[in-house]
py3Dmol code that shows the C-alpha trace and the ligand (Angstrom):
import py3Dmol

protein = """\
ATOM      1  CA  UNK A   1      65.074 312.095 234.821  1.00  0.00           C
ATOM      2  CA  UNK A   2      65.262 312.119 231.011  1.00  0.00           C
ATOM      3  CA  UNK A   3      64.853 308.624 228.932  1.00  0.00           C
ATOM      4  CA  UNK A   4      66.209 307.896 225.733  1.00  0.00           C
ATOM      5  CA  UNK A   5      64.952 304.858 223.519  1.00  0.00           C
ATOM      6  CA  UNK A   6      67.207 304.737 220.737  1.00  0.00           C
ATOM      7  CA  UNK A   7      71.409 305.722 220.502  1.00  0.00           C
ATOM      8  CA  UNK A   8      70.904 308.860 218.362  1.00  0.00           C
ATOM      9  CA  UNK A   9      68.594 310.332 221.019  1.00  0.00           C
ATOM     10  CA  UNK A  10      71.345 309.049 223.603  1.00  0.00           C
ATOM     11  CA  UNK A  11      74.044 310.734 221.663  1.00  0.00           C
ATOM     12  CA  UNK A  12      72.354 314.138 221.730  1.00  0.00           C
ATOM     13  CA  UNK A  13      71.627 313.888 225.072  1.00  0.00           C
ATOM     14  CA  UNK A  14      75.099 313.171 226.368  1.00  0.00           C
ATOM     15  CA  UNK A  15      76.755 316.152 223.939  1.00  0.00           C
ATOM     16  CA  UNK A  16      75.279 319.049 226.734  1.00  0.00           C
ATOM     17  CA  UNK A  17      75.581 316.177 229.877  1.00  0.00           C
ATOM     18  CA  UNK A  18      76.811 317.708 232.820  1.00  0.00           C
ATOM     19  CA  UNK A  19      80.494 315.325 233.478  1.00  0.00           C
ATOM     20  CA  UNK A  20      81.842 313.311 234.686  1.00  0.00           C
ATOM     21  CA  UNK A  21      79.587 310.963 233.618  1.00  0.00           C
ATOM     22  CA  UNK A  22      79.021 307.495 235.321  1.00  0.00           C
ATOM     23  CA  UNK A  23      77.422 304.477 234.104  1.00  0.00           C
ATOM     24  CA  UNK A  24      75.130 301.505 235.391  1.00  0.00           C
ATOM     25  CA  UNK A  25      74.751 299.004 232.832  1.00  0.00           C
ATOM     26  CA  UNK A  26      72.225 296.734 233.618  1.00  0.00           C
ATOM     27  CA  UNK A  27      69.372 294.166 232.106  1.00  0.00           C
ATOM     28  CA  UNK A  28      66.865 295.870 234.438  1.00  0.00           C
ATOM     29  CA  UNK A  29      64.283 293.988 237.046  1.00  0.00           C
ATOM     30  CA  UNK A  30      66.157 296.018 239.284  1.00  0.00           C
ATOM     31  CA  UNK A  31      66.334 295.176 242.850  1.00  0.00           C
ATOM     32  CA  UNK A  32      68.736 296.665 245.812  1.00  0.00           C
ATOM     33  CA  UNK A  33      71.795 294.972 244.191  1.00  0.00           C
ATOM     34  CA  UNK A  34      71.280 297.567 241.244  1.00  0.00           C
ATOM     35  CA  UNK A  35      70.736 300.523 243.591  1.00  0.00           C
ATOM     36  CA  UNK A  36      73.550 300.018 245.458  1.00  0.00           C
ATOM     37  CA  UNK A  37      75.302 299.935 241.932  1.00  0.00           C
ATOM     38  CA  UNK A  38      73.602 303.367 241.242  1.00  0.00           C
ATOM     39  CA  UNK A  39      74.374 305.227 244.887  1.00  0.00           C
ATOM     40  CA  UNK A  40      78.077 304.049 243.808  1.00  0.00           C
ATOM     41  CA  UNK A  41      77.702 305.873 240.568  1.00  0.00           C
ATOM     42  CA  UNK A  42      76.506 308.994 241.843  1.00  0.00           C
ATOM     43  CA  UNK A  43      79.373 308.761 244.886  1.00  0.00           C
ATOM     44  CA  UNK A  44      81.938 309.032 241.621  1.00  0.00           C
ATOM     45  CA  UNK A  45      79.526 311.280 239.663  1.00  0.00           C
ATOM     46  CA  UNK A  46      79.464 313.692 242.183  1.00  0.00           C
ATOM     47  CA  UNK A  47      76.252 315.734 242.750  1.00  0.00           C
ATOM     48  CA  UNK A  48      76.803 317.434 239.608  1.00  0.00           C
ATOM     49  CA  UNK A  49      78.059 314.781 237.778  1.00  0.00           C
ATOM     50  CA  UNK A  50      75.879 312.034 235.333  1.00  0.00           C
ATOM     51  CA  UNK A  51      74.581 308.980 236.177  1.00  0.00           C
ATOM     52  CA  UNK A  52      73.294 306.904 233.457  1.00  0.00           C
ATOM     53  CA  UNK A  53      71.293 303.476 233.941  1.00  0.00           C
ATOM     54  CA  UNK A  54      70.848 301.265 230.570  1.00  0.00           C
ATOM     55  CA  UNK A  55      68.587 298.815 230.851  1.00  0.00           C
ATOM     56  CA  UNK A  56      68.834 296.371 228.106  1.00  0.00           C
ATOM     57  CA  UNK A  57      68.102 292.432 228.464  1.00  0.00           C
ATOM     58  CA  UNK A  58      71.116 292.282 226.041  1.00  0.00           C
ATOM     59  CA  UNK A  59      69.573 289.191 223.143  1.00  0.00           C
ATOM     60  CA  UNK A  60      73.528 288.306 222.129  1.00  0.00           C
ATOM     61  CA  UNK A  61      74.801 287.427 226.058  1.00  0.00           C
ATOM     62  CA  UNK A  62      72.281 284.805 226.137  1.00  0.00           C
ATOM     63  CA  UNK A  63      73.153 280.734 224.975  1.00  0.00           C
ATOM     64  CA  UNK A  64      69.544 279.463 225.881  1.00  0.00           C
ATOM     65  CA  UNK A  65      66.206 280.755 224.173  1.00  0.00           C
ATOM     66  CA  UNK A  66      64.071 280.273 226.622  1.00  0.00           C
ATOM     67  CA  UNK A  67      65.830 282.134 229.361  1.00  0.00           C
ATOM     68  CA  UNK A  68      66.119 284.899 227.206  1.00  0.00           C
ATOM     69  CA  UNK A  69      62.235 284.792 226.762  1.00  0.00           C
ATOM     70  CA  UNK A  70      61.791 284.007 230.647  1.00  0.00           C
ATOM     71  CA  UNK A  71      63.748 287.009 231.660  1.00  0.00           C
ATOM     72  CA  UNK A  72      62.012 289.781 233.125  1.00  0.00           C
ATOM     73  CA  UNK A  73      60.923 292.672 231.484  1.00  0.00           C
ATOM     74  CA  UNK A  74      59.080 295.432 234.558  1.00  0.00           C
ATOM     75  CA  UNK A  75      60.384 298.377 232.465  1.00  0.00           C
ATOM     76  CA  UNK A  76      57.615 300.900 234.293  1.00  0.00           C
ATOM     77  CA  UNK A  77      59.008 299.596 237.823  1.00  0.00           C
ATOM     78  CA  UNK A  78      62.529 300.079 236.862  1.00  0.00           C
ATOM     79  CA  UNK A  79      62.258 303.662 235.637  1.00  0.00           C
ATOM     80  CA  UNK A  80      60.233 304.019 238.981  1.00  0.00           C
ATOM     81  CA  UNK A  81      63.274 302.712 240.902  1.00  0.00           C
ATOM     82  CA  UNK A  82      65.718 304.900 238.887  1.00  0.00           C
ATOM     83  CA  UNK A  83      63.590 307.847 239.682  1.00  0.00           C
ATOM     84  CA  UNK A  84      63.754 307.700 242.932  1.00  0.00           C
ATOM     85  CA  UNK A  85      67.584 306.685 243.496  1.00  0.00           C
ATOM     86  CA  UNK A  86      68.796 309.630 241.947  1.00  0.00           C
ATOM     87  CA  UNK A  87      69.415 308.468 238.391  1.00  0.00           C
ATOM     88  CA  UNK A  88      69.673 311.751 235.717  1.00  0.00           C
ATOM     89  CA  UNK A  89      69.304 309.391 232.094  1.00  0.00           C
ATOM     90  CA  UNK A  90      67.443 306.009 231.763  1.00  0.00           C
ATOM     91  CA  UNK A  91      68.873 304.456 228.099  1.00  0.00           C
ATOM     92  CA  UNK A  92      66.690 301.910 227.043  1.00  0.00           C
ATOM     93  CA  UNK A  93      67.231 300.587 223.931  1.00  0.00           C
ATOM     94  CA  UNK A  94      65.457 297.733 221.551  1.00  0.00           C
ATOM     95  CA  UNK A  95      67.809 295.459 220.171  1.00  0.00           C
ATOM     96  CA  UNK A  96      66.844 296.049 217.072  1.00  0.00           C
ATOM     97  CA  UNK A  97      68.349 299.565 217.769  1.00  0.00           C
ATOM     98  CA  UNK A  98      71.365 298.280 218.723  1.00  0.00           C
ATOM     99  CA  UNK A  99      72.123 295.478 216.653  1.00  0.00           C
ATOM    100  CA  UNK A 100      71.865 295.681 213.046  1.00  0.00           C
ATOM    101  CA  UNK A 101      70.854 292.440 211.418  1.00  0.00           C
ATOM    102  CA  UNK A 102      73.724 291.567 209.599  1.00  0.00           C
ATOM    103  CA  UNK A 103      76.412 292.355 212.339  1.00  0.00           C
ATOM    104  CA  UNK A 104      79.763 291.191 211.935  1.00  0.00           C
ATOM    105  CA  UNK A 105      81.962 292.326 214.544  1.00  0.00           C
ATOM    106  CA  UNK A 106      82.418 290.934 218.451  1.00  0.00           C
ATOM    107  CA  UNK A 107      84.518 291.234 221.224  1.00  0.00           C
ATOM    108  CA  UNK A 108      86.117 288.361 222.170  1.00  0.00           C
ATOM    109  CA  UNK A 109      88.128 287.633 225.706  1.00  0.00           C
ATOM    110  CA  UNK A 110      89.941 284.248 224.850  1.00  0.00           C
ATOM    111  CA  UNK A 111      91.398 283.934 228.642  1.00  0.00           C
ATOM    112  CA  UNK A 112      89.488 284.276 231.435  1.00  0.00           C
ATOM    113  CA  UNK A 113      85.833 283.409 229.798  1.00  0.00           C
ATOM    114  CA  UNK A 114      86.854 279.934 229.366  1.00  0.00           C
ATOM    115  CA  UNK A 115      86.002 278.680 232.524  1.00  0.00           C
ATOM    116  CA  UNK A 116      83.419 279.137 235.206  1.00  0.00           C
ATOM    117  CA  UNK A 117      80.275 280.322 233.561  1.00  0.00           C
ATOM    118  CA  UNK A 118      81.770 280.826 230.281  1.00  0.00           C
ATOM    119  CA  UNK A 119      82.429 277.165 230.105  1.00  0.00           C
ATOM    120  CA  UNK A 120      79.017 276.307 230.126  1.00  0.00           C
ATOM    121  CA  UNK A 121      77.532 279.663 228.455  1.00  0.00           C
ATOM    122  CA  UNK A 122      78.950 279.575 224.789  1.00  0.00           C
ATOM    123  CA  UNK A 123      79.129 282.703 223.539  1.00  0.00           C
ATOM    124  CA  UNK A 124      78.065 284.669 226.838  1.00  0.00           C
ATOM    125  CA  UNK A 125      81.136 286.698 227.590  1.00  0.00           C
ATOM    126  CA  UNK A 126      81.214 287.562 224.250  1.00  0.00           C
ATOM    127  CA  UNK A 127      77.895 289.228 224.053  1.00  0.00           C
ATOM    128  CA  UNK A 128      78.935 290.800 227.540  1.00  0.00           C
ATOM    129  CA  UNK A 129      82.144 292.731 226.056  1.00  0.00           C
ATOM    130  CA  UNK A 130      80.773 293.500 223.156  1.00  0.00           C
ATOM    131  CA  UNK A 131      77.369 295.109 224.489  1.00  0.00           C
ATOM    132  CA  UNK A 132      79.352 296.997 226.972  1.00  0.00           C
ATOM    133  CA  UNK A 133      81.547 298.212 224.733  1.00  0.00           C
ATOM    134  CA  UNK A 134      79.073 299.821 222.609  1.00  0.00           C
ATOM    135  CA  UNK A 135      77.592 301.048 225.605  1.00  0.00           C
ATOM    136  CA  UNK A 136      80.825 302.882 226.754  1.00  0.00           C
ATOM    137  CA  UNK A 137      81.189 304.049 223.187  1.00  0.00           C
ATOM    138  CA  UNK A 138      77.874 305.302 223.293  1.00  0.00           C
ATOM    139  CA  UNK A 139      77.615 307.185 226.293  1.00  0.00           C
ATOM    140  CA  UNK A 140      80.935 308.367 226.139  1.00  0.00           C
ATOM    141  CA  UNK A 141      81.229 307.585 229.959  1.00  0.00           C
ATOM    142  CA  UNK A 142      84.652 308.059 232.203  1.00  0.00           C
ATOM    143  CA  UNK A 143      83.214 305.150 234.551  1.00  0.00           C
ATOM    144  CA  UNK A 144      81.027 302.704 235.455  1.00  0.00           C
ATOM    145  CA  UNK A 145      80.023 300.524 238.006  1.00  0.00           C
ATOM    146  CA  UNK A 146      79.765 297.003 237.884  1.00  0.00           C
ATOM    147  CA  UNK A 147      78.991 294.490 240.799  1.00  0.00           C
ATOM    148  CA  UNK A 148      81.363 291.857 242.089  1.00  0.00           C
ATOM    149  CA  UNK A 149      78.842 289.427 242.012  1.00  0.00           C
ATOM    150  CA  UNK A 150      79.313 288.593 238.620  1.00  0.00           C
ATOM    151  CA  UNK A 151      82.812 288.535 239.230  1.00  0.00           C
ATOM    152  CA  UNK A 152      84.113 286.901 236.605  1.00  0.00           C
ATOM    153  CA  UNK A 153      82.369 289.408 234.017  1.00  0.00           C
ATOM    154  CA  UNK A 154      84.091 291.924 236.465  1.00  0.00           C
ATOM    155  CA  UNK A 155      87.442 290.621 235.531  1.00  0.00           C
ATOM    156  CA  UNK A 156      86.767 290.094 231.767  1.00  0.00           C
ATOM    157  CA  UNK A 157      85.667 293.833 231.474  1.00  0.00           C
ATOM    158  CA  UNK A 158      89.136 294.884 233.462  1.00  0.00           C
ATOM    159  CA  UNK A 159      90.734 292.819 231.174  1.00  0.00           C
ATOM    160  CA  UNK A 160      88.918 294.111 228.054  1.00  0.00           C
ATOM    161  CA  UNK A 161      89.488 297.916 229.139  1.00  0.00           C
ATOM    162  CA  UNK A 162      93.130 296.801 229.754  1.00  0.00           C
ATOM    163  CA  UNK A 163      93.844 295.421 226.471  1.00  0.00           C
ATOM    164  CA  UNK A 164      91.943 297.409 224.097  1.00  0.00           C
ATOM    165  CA  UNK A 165      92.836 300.854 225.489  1.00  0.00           C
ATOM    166  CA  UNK A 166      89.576 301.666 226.607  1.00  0.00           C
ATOM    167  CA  UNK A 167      89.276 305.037 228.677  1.00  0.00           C
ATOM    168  CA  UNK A 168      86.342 303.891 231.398  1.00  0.00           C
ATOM    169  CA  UNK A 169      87.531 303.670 234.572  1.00  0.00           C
ATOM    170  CA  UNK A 170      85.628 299.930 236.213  1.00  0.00           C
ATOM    171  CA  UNK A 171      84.480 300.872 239.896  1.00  0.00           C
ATOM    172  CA  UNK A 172      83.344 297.551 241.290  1.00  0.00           C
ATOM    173  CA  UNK A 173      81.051 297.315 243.976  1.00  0.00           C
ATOM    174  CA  UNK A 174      80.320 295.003 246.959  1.00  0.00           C
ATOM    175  CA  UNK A 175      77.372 291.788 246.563  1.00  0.00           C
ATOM    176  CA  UNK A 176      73.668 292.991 248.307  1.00  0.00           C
ATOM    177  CA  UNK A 177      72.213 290.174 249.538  1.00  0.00           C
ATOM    178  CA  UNK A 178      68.796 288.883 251.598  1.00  0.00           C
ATOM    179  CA  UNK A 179      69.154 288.914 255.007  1.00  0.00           C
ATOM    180  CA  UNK A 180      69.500 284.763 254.949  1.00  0.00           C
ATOM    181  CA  UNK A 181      72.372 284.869 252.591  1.00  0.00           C
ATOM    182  CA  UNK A 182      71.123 284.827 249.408  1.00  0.00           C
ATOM    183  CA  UNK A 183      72.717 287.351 246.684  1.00  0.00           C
ATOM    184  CA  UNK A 184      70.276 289.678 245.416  1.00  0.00           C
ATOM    185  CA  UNK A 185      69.238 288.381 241.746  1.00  0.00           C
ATOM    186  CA  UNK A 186      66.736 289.472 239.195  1.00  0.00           C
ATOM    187  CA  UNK A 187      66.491 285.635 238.656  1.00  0.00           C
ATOM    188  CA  UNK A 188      65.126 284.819 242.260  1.00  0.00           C
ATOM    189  CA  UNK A 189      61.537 285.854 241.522  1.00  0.00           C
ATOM    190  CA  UNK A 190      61.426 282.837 239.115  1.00  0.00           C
ATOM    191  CA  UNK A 191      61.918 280.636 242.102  1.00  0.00           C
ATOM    192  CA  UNK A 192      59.268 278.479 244.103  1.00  0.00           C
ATOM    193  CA  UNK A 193      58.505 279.405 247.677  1.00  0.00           C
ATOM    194  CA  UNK A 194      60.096 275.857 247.985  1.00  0.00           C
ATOM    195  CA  UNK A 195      62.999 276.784 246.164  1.00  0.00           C
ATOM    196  CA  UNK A 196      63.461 280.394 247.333  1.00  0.00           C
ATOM    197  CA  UNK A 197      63.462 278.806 250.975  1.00  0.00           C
ATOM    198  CA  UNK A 198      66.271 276.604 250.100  1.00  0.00           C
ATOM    199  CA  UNK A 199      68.796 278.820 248.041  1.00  0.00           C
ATOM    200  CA  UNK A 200      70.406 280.373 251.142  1.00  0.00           C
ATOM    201  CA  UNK A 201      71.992 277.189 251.284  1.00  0.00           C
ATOM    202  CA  UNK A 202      74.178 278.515 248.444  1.00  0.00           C
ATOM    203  CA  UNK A 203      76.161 281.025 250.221  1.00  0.00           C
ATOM    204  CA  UNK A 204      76.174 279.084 253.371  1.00  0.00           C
ATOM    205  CA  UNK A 205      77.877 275.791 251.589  1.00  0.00           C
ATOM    206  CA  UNK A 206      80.233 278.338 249.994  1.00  0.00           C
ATOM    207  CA  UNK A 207      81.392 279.743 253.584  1.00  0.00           C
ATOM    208  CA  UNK A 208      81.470 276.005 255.438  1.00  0.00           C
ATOM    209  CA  UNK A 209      83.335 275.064 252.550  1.00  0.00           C
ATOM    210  CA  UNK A 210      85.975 277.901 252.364  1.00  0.00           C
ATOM    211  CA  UNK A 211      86.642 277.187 256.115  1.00  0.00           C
ATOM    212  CA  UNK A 212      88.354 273.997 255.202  1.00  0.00           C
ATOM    213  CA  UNK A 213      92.231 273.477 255.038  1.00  0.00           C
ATOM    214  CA  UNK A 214      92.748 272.077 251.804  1.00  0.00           C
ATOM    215  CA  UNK A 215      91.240 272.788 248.517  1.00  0.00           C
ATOM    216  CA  UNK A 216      90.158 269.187 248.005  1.00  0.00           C
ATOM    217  CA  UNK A 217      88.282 269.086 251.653  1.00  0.00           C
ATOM    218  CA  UNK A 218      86.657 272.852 250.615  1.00  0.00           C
ATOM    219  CA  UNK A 219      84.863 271.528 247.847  1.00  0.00           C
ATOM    220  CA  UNK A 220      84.355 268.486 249.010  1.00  0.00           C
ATOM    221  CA  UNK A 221      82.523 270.044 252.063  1.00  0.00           C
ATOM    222  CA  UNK A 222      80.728 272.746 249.676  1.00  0.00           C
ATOM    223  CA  UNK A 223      79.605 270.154 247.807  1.00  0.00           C
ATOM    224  CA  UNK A 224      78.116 267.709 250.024  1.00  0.00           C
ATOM    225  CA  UNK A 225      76.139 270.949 251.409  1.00  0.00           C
ATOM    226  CA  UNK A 226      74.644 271.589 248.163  1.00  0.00           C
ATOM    227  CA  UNK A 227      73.501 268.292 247.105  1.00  0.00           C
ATOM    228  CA  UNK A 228      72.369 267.797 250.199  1.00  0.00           C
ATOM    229  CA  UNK A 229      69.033 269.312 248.441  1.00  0.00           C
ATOM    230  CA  UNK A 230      67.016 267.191 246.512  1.00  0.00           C
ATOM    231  CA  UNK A 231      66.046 270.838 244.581  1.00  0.00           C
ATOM    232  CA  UNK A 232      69.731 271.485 243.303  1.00  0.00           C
ATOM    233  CA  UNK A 233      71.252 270.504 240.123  1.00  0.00           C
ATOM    234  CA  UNK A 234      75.097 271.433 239.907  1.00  0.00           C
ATOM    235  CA  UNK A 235      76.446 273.400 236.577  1.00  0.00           C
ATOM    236  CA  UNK A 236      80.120 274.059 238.316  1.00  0.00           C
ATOM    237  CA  UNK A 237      81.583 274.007 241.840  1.00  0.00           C
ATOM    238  CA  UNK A 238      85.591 275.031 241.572  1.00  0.00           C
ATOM    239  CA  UNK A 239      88.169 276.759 243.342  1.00  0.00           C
ATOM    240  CA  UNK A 240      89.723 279.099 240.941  1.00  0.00           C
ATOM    241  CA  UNK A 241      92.879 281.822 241.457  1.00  0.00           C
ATOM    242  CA  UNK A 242      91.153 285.209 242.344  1.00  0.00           C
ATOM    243  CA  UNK A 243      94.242 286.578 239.367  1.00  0.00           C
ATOM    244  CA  UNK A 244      94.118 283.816 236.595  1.00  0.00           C
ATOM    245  CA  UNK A 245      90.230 282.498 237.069  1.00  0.00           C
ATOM    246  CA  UNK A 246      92.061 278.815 236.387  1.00  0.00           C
ATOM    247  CA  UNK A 247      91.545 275.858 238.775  1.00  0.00           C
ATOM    248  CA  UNK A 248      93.856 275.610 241.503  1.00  0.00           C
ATOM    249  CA  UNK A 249      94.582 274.159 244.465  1.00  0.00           C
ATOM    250  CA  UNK A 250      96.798 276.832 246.151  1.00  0.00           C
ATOM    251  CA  UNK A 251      95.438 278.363 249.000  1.00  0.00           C
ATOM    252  CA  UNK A 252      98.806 280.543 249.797  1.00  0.00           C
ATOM    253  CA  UNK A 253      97.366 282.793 247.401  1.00  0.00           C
ATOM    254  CA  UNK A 254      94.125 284.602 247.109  1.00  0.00           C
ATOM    255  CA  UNK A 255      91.297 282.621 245.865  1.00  0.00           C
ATOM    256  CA  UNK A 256      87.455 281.915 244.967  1.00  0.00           C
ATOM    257  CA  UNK A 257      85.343 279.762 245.460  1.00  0.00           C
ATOM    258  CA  UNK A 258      82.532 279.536 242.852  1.00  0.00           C
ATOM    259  CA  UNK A 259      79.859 277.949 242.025  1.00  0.00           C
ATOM    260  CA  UNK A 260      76.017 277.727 239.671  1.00  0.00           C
ATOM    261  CA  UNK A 261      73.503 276.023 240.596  1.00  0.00           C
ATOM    262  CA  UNK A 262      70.362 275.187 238.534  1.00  0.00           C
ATOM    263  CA  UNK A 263      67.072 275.250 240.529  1.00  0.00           C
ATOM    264  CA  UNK A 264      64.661 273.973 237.899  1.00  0.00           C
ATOM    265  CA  UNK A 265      65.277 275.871 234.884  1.00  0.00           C
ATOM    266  CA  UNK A 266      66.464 278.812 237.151  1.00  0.00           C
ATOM    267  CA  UNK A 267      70.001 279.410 237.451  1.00  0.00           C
ATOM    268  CA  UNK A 268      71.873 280.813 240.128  1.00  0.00           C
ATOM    269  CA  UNK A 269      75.907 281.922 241.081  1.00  0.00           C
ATOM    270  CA  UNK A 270      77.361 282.722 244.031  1.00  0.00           C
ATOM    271  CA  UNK A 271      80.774 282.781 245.418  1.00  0.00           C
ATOM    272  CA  UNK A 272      83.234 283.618 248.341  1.00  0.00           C
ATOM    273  CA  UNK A 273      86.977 284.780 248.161  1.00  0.00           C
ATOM    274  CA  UNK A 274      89.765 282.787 250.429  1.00  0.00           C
ATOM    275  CA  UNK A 275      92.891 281.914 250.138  1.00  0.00           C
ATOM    276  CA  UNK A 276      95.957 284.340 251.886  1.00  0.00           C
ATOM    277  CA  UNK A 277      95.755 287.640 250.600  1.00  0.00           C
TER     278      UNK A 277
END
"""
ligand_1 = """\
23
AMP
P 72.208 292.371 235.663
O 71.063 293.316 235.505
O 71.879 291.148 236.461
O 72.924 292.089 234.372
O 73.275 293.115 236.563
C 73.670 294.431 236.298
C 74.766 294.789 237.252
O 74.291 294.649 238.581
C 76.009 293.884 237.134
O 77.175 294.672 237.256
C 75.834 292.937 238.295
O 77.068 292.437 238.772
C 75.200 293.854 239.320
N 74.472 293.090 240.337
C 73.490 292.167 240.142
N 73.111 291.631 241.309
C 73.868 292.222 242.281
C 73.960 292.089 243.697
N 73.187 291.224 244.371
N 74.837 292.857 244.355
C 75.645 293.737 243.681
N 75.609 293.905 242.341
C 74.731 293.161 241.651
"""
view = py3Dmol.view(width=600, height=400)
view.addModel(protein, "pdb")
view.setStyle({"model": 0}, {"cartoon": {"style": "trace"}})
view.addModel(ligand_1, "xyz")
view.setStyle({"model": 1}, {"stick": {}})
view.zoomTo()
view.show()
């Protein structure tokens, strides 16, 4: 497995890369979540293909300071976990390598980010397109594989290779989580034994809820479930189309069921399709 710390070394590196070439962008504390990611990768790789991981905790995708400074960092872990699935090229750059000070240019999705988590995130989706951007433009990738449990970033990037003629092809790939329920996260290790014990609840308010007839009655029951915990602090709970991301209350058509929840400082998502498909 080679490494490459800065985009010139990156560059070289991918001019004699054996194609196609598939890539696993990521902000590293990886977990099983990320290696399913990377199995995907190499599945549309091929065995002789490329699978890149970047691990970059990316400074412009964040809106608060300190959970940019909380966020964890295990870099010799991660290349040990990228090692052993199989990865071929670790990029791991600083961000003062990949930002220069005076930057003026961003990607900006004016649709779908305005909702959800980019409602309460100013700015986040915007950091998102634009550091993935540079990272397809660096790599010079034909795919990459991002997880549907961010599934709203999942859409924006669809939407960004859509409308700006990008040539990636987005492979999305299914939500790992613990065997109680809870989606894989590299924010759970900030969690309290207390806490971690209760998040399950999550994913299990989001199914009692989606069981209900009417979209007032599913997040009425999703929500009751959730504040049921004295440990929970609601950012959003909403039933959005699975096309437009806006609110609805159709469920003739297919539909999610989203929601983040603050545990202390620590913020989690989770969410569960419905609706006919
Ligand atoms: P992150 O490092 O959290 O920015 O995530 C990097 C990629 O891993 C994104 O495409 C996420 O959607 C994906 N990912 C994170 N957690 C999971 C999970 N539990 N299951 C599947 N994919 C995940």
């Amino acid at each position: 497995m080679d490494i490459a710390e800065t985009s010139q070394t990156l560059r070289e590196m991918m001019r004699n890369a054996p194609r196609p070439c598939v890539l696993v962008p990521t902000m590293g504390s990886l977990h099983l979540g990320h290696v399913a990611l990377i199995q995907r990768a190499r599945q549309a790789a091929g065995p002789s293909g490329t699978v890149i991981v970047s691990i970059f905790v990316n400074p412009i995708q964040f809106d608060r300071p300190a959970d940019l400074l909380a966020y964890p960092r295990p870099l010799a872990a991660d290349l040990a976990q990228c090692e052993a699935a199989g990865v071929d090229l670790v990029f791991t750059p600083t961000a003062e390598s990949m930002y220069f000070p005076n930057r003026s240019v961003t990607v900006t999705e004016s649709s779908l980010s305005l909702g959800l988590c980019g409602a309460t995130r100013p700015g986040h989706f915007d950091g998102v397109c634009t550091v993935v951007l540079k990272l397809f433009l660096l790599t010079g990738c034909e795919a990459a594989v991002f997880g549907e449990k961010d599934f709203q970033q999942l859409a924006i990037i669809h939407r960004m290779v859509r409308d700006l003629d990008v040539p990636v092809e987005i492979i999305a790939s299914p939500t790992v989580r613990e065997p109680d329920g809870l989606a894989l996260s590299s924010r759970n290790v900030r969690l309290s034994p207390e806490q971690r014990a209760d998040a399950p609840r999550l994913q299990a308010a989001l199914l009692a809820g989606a069981k209900q007839a009417t979209a007032g009655q599913v997040l009425q029951v999703a929500r009751q479930l959730i504040e049921a915990s004295p440990l929970t602090r609601i950012d959003y709970l909403t039933l959005v189309d699975a096309v437009t991301l806006q609110e609805t209350e159709n469920l003739d058509r297919p539909a999610i069921l989203a929601t983040a929840v603050f545990y202390g400082e620590v913020r989690l998502i989770d969410h569960v399709k419905l609706g006919k498909r």
